[in-house]
C-alpha positions in Angstrom: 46.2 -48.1 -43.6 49.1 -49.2 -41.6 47.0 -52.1 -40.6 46.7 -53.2 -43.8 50.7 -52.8 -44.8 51.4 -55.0 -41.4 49.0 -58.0 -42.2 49.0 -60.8 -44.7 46.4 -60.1 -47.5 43.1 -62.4 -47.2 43.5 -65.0 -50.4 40.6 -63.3 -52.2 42.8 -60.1 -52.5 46.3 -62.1 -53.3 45.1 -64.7 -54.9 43.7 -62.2 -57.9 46.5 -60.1 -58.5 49.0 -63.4 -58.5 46.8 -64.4 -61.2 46.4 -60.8 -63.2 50.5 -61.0 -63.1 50.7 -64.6 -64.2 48.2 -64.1 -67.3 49.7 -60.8 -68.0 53.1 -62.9 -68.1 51.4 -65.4 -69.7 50.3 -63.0 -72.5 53.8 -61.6 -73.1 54.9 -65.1 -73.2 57.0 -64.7 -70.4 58.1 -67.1 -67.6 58.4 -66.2 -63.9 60.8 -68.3 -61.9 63.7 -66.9 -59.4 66.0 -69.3 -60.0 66.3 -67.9 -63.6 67.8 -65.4 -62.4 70.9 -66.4 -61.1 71.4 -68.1 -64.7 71.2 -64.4 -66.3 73.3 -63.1 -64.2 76.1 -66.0 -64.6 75.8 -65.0 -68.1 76.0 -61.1 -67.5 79.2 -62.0 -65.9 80.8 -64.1 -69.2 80.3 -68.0 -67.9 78.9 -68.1 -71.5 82.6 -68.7 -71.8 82.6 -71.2 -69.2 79.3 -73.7 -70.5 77.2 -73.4 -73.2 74.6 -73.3 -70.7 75.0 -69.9 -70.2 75.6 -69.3 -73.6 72.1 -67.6 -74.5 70.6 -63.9 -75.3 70.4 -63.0 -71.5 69.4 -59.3 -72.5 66.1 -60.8 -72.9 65.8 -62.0 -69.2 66.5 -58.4 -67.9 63.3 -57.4 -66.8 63.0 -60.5 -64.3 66.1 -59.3 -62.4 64.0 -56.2 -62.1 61.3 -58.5 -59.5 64.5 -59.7 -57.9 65.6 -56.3 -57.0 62.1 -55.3 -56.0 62.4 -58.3 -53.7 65.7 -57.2 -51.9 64.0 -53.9 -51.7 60.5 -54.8 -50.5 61.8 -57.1 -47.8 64.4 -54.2 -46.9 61.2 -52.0 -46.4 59.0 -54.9 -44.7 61.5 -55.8 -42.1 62.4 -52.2 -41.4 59.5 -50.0 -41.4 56.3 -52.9 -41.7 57.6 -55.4 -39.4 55.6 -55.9 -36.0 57.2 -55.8 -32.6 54.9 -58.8 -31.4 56.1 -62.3 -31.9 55.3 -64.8 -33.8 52.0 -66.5 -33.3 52.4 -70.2 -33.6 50.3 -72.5 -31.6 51.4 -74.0 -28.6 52.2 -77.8 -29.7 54.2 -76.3 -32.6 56.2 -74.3 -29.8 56.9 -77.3 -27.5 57.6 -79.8 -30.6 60.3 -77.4 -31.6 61.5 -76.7 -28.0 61.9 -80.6 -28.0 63.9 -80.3 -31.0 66.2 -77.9 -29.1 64.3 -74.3 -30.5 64.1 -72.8 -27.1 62.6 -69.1 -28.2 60.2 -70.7 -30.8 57.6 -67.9 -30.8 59.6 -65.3 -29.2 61.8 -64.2 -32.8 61.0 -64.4 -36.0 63.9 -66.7 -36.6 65.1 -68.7 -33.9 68.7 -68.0 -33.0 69.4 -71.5 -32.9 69.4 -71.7 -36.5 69.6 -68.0 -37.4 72.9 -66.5 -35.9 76.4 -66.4 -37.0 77.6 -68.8 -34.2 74.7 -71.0 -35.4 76.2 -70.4 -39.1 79.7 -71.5 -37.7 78.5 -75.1 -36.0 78.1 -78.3 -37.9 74.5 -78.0 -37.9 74.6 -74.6 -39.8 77.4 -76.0 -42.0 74.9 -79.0 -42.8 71.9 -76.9 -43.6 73.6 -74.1 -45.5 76.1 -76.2 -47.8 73.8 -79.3 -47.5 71.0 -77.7 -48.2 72.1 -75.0 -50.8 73.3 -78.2 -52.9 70.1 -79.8 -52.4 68.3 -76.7 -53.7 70.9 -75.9 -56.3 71.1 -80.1 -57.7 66.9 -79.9 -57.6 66.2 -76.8 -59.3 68.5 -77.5 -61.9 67.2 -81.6 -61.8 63.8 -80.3 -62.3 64.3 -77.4 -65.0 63.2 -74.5 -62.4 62.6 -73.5 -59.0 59.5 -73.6 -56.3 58.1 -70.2 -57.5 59.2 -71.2 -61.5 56.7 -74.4 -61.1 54.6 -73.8 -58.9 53.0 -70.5 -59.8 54.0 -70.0 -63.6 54.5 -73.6 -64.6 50.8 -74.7 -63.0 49.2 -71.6 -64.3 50.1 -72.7 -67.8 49.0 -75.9 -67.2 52.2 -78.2 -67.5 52.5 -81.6 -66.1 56.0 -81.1 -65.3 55.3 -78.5 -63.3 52.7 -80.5 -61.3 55.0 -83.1 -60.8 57.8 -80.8 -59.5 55.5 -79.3 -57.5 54.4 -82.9 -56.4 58.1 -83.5 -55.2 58.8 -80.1 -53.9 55.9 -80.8 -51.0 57.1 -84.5 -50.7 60.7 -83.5 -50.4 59.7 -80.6 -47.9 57.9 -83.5 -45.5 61.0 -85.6 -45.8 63.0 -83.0 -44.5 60.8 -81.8 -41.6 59.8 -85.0 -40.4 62.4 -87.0 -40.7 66.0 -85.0 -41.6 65.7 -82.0 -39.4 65.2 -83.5 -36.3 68.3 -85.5 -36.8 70.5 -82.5 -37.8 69.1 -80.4 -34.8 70.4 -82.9 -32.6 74.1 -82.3 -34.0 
């Protein structure tokens, strides 16, 4: 059973209960997104007041914040109690490309300390990423009316083009930045 807890789920098992939860939103005539979220809770806090874009009948949008919470709490369980002692398995050219890029433990930690520490947090690189990069996110999922999650697994499940193309430029934008941006910041 523990086995089970520790390792991802084959597709054939995920893959059906994403789906049972998207057509049971789907039903209800809900949306799933995360990014939502943090507009219902702008409004919870009065920036109605603010912009009229947070000006709607958040009470409505409660019972998303309740996945969000489940989130915190499921990857407070995972990483506590679930989570391996072993490390990562990557494959070998994926561990000296990154070492080339400066990751020296790639493989040994989950995260690499190089990007995932508070003195890494402090440099210009981890200025860059977090500030750069949250205003990337921020601008885009606002830009393209919801986030990763939002499109790609309760936009393309209800069939909208949008959606496809957001999720089109969500993959192309996540190339750009691996093949061609982060290699430049890690060398900052």
């Amino acid at each position: 059973m523990f086995e089970l807890l520790t390792q991802p789920w084959p597709w054939y098992v995920a893959g059906p209960i994403i789906a049972l939860t998207m057509f049971t939103l789907l039903y209800f005539g809900k949306n799933f997104g995360v990014s939502s979220n943090l507009r219902t809770l702008c409004a919870i806090g009065g920036a109605g007041k603010v912009s009229g874009f947070f000006n709607f009948d958040w009470k409505s949008q409660v019972w998303n914040l309740t996945f969000v919470l489940g989130t915190i709490i499921g990857g407070f369980i995972a990483h506590n109690w679930l989570m391996l002692e072993s490390a990562v398995q990557i494959s070998q050219a994926t561990i000296q490309s990154l070492q080339e890029l400066g990751i020296e433990d790639a493989g040994q930690n989950y995260l690499p300390t190089e990007l995932f520490s508070w003195e890494a947090l402090f440099s210009l690189r981890g200025l860059i990423m977090l500030v750069g990069g949250g205003f990337l996110i921020g601008f885009g999922t606002r830009y393209a009316g919801g986030c990763t999650s939002g499109h790609a697994i309760s936009g393309l499940s209800d069939l909208q083009i949008p959606s496809l193309i957001a999720v089109i430029g969500f993959f192309a934008g996540g190339l750009l930045m691996t093949h061609l941006l982060l290699p430049i910041i890690l060398q900052l």
